[in-house]
Backbone bond lengths (Angstrom), bond angles and torsions (degrees), N, CA, C in turn:
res aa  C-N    CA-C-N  psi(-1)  N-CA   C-N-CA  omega(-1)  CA-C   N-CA-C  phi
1 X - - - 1.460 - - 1.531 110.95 -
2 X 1.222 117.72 -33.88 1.893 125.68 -173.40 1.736 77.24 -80.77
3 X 0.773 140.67 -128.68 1.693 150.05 -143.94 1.569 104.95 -38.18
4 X 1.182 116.58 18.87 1.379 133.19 174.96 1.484 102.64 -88.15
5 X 1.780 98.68 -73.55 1.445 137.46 153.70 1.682 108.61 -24.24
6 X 0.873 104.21 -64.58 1.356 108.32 178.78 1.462 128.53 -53.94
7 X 1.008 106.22 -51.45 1.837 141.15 177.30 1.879 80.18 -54.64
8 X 1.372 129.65 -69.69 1.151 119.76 -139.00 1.541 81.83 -80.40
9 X 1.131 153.15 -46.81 1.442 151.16 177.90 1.191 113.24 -37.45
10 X 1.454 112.81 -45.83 1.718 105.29 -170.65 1.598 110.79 -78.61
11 X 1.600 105.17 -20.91 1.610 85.60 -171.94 1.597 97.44 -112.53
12 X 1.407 128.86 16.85 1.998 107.74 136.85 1.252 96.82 -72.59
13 X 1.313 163.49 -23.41 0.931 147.51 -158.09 1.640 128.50 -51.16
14 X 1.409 104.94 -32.71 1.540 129.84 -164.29 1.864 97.97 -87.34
15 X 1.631 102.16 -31.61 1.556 88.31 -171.83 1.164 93.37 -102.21
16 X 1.616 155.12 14.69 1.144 140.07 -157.89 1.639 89.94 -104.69
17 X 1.870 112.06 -39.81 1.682 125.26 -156.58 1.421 95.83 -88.26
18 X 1.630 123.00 -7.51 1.493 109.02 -170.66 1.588 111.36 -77.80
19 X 0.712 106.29 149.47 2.230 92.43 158.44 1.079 120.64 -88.18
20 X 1.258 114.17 178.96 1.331 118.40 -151.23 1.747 92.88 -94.54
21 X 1.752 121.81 -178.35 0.992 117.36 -164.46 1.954 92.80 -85.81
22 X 1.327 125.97 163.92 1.673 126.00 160.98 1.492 124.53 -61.34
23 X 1.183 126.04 123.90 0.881 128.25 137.05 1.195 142.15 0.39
24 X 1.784 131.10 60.81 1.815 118.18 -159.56 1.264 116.39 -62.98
25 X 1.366 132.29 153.04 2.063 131.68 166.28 1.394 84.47 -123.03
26 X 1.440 99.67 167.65 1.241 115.38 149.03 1.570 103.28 -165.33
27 X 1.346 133.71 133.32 1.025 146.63 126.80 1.679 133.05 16.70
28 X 1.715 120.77 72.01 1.549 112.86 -176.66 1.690 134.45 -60.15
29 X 0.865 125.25 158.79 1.130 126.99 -170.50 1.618 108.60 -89.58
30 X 0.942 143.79 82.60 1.590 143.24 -156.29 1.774 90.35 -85.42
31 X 1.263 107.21 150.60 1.823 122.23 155.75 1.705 105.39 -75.19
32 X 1.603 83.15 165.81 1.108 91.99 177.05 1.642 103.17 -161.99
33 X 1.536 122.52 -172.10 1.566 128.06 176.53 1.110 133.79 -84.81
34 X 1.196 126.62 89.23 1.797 121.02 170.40 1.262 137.48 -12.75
35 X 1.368 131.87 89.40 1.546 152.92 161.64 1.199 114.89 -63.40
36 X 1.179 106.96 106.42 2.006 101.32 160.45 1.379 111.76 -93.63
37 X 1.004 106.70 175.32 1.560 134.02 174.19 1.762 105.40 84.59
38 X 0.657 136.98 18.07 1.730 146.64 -173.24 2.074 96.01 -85.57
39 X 1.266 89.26 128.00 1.605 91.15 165.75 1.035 129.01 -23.94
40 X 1.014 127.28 147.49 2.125 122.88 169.99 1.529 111.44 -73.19
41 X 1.553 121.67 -45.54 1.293 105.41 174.03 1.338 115.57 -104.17
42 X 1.457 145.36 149.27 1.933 127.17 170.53 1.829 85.58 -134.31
43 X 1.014 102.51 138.98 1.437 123.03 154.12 1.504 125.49 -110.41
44 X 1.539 114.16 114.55 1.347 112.44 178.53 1.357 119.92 -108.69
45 X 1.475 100.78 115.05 1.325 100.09 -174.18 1.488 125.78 -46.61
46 X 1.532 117.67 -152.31 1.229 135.74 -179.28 1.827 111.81 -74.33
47 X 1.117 135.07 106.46 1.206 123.27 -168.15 1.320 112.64 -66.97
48 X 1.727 124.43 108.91 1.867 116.38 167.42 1.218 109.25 -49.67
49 X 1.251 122.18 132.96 1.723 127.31 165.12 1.542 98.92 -114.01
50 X 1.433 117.22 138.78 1.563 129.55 150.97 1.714 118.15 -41.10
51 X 1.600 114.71 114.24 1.419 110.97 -152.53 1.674 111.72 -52.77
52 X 1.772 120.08 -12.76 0.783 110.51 -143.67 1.777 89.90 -81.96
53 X 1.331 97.94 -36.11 1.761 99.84 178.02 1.738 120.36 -55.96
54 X 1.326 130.16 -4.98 1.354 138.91 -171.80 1.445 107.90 -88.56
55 X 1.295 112.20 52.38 1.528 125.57 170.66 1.542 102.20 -118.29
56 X 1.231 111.41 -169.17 1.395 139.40 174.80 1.076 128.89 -111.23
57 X 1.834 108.22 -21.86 1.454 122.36 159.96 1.801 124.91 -81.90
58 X 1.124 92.35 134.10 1.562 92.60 -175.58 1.850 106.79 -55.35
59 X 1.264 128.45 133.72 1.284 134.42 -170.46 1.773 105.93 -98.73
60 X 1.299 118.42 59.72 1.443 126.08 177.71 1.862 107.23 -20.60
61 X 1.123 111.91 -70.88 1.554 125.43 -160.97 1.704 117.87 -129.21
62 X 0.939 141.50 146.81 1.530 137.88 162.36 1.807 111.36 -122.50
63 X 1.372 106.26 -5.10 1.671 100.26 161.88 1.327 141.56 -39.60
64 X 1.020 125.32 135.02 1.940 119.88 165.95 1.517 98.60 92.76
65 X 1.556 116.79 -10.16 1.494 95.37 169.75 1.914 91.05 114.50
66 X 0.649 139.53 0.20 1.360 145.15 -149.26 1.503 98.06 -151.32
67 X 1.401 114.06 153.27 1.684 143.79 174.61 1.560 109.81 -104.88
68 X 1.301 105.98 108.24 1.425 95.33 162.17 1.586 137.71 -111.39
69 X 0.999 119.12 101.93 1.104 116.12 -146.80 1.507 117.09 -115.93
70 X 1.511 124.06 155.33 1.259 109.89 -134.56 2.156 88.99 -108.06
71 X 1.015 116.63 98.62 1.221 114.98 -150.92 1.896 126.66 -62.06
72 X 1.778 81.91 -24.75 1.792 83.76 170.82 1.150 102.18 -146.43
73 X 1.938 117.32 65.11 1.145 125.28 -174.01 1.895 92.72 -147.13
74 X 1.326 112.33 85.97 1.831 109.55 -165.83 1.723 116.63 -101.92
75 X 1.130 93.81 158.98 1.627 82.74 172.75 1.947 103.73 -88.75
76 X 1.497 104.50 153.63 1.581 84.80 175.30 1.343 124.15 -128.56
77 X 1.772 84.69 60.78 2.140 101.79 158.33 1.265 78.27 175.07
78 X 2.094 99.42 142.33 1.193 112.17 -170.29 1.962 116.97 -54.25
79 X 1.308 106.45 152.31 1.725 108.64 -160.55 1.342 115.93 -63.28
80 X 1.800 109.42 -28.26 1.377 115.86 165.76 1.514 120.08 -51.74
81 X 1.488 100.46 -42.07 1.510 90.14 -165.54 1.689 115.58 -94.45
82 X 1.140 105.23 -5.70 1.585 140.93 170.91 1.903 91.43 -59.79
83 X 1.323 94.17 -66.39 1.918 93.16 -167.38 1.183 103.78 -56.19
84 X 1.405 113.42 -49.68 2.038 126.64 -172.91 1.682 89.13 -38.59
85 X 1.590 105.61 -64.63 1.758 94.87 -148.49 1.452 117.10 -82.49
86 X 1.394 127.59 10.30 1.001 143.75 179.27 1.462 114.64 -93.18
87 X 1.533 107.86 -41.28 1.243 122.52 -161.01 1.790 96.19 -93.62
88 X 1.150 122.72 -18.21 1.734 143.42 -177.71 1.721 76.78 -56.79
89 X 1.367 100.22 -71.60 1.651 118.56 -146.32 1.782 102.83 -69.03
90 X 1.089 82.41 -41.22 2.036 82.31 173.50 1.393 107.53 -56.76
91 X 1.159 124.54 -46.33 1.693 129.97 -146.32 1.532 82.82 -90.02
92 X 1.569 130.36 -65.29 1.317 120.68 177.22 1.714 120.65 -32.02
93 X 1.198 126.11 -46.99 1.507 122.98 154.38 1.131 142.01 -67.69
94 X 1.118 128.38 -20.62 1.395 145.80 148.47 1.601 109.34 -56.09
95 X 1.440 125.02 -47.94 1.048 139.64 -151.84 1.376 126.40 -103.22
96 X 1.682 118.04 16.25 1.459 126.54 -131.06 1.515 98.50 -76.28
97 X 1.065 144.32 31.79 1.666 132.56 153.05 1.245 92.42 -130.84
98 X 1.212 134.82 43.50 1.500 139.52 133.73 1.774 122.10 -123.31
99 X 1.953 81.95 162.00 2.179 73.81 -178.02 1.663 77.45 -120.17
100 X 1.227 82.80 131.25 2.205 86.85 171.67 2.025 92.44 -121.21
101 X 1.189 85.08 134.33 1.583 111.03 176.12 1.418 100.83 -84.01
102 X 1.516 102.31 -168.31 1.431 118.46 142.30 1.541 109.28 -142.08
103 X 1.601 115.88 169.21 1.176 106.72 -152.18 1.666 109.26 -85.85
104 X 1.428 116.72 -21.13 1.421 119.08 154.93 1.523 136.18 -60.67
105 X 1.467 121.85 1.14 1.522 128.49 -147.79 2.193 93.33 -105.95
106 X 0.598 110.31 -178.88 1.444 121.75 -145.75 1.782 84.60 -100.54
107 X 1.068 140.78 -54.43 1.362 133.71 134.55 1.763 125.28 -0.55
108 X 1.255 104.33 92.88 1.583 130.28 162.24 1.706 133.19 -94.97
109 X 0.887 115.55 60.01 1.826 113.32 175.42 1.575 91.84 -123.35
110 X 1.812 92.02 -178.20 1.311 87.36 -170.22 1.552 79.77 -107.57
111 X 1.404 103.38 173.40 1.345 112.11 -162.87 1.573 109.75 -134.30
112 X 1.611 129.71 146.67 1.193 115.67 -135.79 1.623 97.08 -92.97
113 X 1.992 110.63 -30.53 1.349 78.57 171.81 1.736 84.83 -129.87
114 X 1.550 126.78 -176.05 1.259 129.04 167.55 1.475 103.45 -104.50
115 X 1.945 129.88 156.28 0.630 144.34 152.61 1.644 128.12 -118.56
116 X 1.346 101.65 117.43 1.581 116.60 172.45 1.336 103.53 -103.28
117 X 2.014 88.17 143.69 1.477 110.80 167.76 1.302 104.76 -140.34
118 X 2.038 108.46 145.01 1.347 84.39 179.49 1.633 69.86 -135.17
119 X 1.432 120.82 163.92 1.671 141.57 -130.72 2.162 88.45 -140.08
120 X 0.875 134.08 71.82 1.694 125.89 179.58 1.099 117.58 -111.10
121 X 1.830 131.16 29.58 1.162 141.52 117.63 1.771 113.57 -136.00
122 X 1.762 117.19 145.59 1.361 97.61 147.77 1.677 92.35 -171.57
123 X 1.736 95.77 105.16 0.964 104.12 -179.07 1.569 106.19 -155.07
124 X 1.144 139.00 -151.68 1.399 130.77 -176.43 1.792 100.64 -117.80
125 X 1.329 123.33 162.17 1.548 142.47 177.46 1.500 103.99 -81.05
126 X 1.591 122.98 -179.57 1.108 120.98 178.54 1.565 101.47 -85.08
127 X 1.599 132.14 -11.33 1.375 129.38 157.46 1.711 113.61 -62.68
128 X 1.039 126.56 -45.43 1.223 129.15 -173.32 2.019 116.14 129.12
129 X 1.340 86.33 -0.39 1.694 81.14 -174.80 1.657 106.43 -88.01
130 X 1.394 95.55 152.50 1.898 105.08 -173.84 1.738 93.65 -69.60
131 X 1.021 108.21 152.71 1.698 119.51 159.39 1.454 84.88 -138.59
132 X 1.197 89.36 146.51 1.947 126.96 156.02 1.393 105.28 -151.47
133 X 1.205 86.94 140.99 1.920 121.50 -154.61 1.746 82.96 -140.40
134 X 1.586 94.10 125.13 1.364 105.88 178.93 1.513 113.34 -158.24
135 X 1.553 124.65 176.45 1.441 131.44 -177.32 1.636 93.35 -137.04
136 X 1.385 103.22 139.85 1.758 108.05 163.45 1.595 105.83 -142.90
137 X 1.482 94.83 121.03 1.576 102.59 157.46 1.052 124.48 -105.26
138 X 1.357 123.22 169.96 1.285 149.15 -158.50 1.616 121.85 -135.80
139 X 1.029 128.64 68.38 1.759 129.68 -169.00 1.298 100.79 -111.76
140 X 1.903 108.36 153.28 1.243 115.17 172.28 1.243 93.77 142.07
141 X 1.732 93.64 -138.71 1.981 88.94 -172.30 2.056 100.01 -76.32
142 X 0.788 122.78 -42.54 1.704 102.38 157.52 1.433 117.81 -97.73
143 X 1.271 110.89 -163.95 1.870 115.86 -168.30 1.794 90.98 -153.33
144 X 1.445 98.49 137.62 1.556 110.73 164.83 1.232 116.74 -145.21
145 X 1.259 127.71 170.29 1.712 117.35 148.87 1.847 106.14 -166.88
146 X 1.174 108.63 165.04 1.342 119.78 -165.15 1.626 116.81 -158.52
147 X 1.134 125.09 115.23 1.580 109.70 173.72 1.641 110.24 -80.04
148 X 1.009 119.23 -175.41 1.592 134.82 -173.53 1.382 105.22 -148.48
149 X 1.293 100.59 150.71 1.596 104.10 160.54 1.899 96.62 -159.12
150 X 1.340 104.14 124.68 1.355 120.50 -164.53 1.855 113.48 -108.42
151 X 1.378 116.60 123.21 1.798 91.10 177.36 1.685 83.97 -132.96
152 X 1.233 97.42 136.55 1.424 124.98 167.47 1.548 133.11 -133.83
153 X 1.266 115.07 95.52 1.289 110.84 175.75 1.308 166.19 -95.43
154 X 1.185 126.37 99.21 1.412 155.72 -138.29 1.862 112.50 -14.60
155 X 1.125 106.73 118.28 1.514 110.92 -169.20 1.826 122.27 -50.01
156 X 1.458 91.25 -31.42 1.170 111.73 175.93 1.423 113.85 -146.67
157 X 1.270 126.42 174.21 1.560 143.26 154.95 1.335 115.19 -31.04
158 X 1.812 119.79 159.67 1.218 114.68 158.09 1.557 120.43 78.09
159 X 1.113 123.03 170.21 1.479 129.20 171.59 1.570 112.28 -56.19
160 X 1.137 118.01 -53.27 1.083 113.24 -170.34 2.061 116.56 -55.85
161 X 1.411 96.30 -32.28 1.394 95.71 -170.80 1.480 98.23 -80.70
162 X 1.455 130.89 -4.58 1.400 118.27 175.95 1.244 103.24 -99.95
163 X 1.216 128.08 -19.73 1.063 104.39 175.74 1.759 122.70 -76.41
164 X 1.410 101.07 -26.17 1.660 122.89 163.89 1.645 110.31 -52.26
165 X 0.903 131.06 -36.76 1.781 156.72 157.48 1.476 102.25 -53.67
166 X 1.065 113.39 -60.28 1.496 112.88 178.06 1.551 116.94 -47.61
167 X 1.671 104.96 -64.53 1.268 135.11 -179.41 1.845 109.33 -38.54
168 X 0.901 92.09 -36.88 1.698 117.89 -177.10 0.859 108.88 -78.50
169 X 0.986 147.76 -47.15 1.543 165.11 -173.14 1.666 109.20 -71.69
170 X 1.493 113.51 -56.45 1.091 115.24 149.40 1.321 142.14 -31.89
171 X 1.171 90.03 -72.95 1.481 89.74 166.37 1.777 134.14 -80.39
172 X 0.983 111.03 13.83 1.379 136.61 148.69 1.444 101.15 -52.60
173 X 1.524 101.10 -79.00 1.370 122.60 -170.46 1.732 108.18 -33.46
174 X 1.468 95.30 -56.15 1.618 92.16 -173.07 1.604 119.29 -61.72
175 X 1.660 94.61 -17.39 1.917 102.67 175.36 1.371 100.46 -62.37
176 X 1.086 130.57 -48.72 1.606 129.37 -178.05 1.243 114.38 -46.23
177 X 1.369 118.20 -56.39 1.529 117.93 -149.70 1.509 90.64 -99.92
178 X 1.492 118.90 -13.03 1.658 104.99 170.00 1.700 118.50 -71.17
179 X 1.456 94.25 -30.38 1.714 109.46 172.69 1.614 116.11 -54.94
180 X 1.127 86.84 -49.97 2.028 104.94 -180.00 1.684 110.67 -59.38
181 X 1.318 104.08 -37.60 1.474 108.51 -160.97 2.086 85.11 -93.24
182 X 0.730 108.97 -46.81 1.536 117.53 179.83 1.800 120.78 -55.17
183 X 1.281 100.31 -15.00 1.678 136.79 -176.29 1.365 106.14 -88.16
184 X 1.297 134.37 -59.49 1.081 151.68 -111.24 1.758 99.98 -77.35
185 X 1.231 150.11 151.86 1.643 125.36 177.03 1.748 103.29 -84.87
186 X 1.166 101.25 154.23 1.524 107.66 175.17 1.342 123.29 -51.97
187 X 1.049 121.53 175.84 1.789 116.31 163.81 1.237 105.34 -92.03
188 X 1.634 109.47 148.99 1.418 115.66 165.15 0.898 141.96 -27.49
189 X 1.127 131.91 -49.27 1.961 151.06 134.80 1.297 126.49 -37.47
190 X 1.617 96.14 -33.43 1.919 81.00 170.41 1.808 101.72 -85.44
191 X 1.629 103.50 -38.16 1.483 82.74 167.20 1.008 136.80 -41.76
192 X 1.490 116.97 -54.23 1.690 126.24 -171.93 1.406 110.34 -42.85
193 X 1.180 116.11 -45.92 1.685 140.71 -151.62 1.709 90.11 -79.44
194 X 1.699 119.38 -61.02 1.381 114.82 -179.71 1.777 108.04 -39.03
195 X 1.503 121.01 -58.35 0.997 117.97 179.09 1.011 133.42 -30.87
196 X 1.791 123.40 -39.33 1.121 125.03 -122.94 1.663 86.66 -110.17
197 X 1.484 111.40 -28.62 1.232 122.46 -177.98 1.911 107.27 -63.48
């Protein structure tokens, strides 16, 4: 009966020491306001992220010199490609007489202008509000660029409200570069043609 006892002790053992499974986030897709005049095609490249964000763990804070990071709380698909497909879908609504790709997507034309973003903070302050600190260019048949710096603060408590902070932030982001692309001067030909009317 004792090595019975025993026997049944050693093997909960394995599920008692494991942890539990993570926590998934992911990133919402917020609306936003309709811009005309934006190119017909935009391709956005590969989004640069700051290496420190290229984990799986959500990166709460980078203050004081230190990472804090949320250890079994993950995003679930890497954050680069998380921003790409979010930011695809933002800019597509914002953008509605354009088709914006991204530069990984199964989609090949050439595209009239390209858009880069590169992402070199997005995490929360020692108050709790999100900042994202970013660069966006603009190459092709015109050229732009602009940095950002975004603070948004978390609707509520907890992971969830940073990640809601995040979400926000994001789509901020896409207000920028929809402005830029929405900015941009026409081509010669569509000018000519406005005239002519």
């Amino acid at each position: 009966m004792r090595r019975r006892r025993a026997m049944m002790l050693l093997a909960m053992l394995p599920a008692a020491c494991s942890s539990p499974n993570p926590t998934l986030y992911t990133l919402a897709v917020l609306p936003g306001t309709p811009r005309p005049g934006a190119p017909r095609s935009i391709e956005l490249r590969a989004i640069a992220l700051a290496r420190y964000l290229e984990r799986s763990q959500i990166v709460r804070s980078s203050e004081d010199f230190r990472l804090d990071v949320l250890s079994n709380e993950w995003w679930g698909e890497p954050l680069d490609a998380m921003i790409s497909r979010v930011l695809v879908q933002e800019l597509s609504e914002r953008l509605p007489g354009s088709t914006v790709f991204s530069e990984n997507s199964a989609i090949a034309t050439p595209a009239d202008v390209t858009l880069g973003i590169n992402v070199q903070r997005l995490d929360a302050d020692r108050s709790g509000t999100v900042i994202m600190i970013g660069q966006i260019a603009i190459s092709g048949r015109n050229e732009a660029t602009r940095s950002v710096r975004l603070s948004v603060p978390p609707p509520i408590a907890g992971t969830s409200g940073l990640v809601s902070a995040m979400s926000t932030a994001t789509a901020q982001l896409a207000d920028a570069a929809a402005d830029m692309l929405a900015a941009l001067p026409a081509p010669a030909a569509s000018r000519g043609r406005a005239q002519t009317r």
